[in-house]
N, C-alpha and C positions, 0 to 999 in steps of 0.2 A: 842550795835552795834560796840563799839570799840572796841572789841574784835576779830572779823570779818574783814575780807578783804574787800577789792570791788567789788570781783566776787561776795564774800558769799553776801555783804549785797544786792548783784542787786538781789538774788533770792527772795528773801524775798520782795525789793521796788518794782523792776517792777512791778511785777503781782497787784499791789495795782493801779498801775498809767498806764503807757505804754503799759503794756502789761499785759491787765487785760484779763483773761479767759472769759468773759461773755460781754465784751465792746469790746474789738479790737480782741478775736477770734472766738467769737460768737459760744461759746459753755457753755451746762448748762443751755440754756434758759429754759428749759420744767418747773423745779422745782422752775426759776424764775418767772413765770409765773402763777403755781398751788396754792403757801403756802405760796406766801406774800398778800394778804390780810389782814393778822395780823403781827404785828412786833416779838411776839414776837412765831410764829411759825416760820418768818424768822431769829433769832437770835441761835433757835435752832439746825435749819437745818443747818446753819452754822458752831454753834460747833461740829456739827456728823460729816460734812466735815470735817472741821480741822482735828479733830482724827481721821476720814478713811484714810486722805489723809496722814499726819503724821505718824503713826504708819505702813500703807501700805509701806509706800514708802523705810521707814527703812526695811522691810518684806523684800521687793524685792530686794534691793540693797543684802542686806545679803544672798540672794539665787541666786542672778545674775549668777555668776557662775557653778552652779549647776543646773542648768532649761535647759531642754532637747529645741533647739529652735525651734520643733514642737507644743511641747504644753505649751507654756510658755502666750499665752493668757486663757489654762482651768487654769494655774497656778493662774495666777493673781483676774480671777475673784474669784476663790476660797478663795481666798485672802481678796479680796473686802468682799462677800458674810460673810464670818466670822467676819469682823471686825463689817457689819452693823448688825450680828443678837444680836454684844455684845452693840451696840447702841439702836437695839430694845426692848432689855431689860432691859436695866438700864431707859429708860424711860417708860417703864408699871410697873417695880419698884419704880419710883419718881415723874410720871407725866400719871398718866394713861389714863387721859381726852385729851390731848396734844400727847400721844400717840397713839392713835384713832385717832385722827384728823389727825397727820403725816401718820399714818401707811404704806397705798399706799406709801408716796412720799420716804419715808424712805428706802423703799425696793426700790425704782429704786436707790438709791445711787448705787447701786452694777455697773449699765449700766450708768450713767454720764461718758461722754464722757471726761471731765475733768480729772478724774482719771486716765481713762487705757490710754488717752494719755499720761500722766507725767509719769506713768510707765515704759510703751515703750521707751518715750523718753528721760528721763533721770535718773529713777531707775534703767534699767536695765544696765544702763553706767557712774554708778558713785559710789562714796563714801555713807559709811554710813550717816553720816554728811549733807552734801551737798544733797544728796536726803533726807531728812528730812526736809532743811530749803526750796527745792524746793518745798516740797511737802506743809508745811505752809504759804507761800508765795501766794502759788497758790489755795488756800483753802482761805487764807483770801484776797484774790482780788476778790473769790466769793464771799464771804460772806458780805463783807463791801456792795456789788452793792445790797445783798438779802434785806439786813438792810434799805440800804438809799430805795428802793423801797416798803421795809413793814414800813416805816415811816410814809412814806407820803399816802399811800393805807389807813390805818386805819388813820391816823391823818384826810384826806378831806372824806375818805368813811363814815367812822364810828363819827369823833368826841372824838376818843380815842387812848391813848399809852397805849400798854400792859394791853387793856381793862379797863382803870381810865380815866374818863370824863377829859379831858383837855380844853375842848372848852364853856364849861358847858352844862346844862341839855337841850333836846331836846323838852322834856316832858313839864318842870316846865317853859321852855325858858328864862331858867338864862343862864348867859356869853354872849357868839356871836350870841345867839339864841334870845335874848331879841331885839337884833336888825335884827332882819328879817334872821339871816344865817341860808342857810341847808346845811344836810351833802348830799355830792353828791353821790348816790349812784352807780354812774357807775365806781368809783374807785374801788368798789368792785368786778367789772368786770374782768375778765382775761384778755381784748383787753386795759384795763388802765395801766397793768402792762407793756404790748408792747409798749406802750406810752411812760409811764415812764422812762422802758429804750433805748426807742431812744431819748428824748429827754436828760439822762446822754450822749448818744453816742454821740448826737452834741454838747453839752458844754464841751466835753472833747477834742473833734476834733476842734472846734474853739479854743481852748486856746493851742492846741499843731496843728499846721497845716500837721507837718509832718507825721501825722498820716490817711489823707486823703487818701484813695488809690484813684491812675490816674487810669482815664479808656484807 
């Protein structure tokens, strides 16, 4: 980071903290919502962000000038659409079971609202550079929120990370389970991931006030 300015390193801190995508602008929820039941489906979707958002965002910056500004939304999704088929396929190449299971959610990458808004709003008006660390920035303020809510979704739903008993067996009732625990399984619900993330929405909002919007 010391390399970086102040501008450059806000693009990059913000969206982690202040002005996270998915907590203060409340977008992205859909996939927040769908494919964190498991951590490590949300660590995935994560890195596909990253690299849609990343290599996209360079795309557009480098074409900014050249985008007719009638069709510079078929631009971009065209854009989107190719980066996610080369994410669709490097994981029916390396994770095939994992790629079935994302499949759907994989393909709306293309329509997250996260992306073509960073496009719009600051690919098409900036540096190579700079819209890259925008585009990382904002990729990993999603992705951190996907992670901390498939942590906890399988940690209290299921009783496991990345599918390894961590709580012990449910079955044999070794670990927490020898003393009476079960796993809840409405974590595995999609109304717990809503949950989840409002209740990150109000510990972020009591710890920074100024982030309350006045009615």
């Amino acid at each position: 980071m010391g390399l970086l300015s102040k501008k450059d390193r806000a693009l990059i801190l913000d969206p982690l903290t202040d002005n996270n995508p998915i907590t203060i602008q409340v977008l992205g929820i859909c996939s927040a919502l769908a494919i964190t039941a498991q951590l490590k489906a949300s660590i995935v979707m994560a890195l596909s962000v990253i690299f849609v958002m990343g290599v996209g965002n360079i795309v557009i910056s480098l074409m900014r000038n050249i985008i007719p500004s009638k069709i510079r939304i078929i631009v971009q999704l065209v854009v989107v659409a190719t980066l996610v088929i080369i994410v669709d396929q490097v994981l029916k190449a390396f994770s095939y079971e994992l790629s079935k299971q994302l499949s759907v959610f994989i393909g709306l990458i293309i329509t997250n609202c996260i992306i073509m808004g960073r496009f719009e709003a600051f690919a098409l008006g900036n540096g190579v550079f700079r819209s890259f660390l925008d585009g990382i920035g904002n990729a990993l303020g999603y992705g951190v929120i996907l992670i901390i809510v498939g942590f906890f979704r399988e940690l209290l739903g299921s009783g496991t990370l990345l599918g390894i008993q961590v709580l012990g067996d449910p079955i044999a009732k070794t670990g927490l389970y020898s003393i009476g625990y079960e796993n809840n399984g409405f974590m595995l619900l999609s109304p717990m991931a809503l949950i989840t993330i409002g209740i990150i929405i109000w510990v972020q909002r009591s710890r920074n006030p100024e982030l309350v919007e006045e009615n």
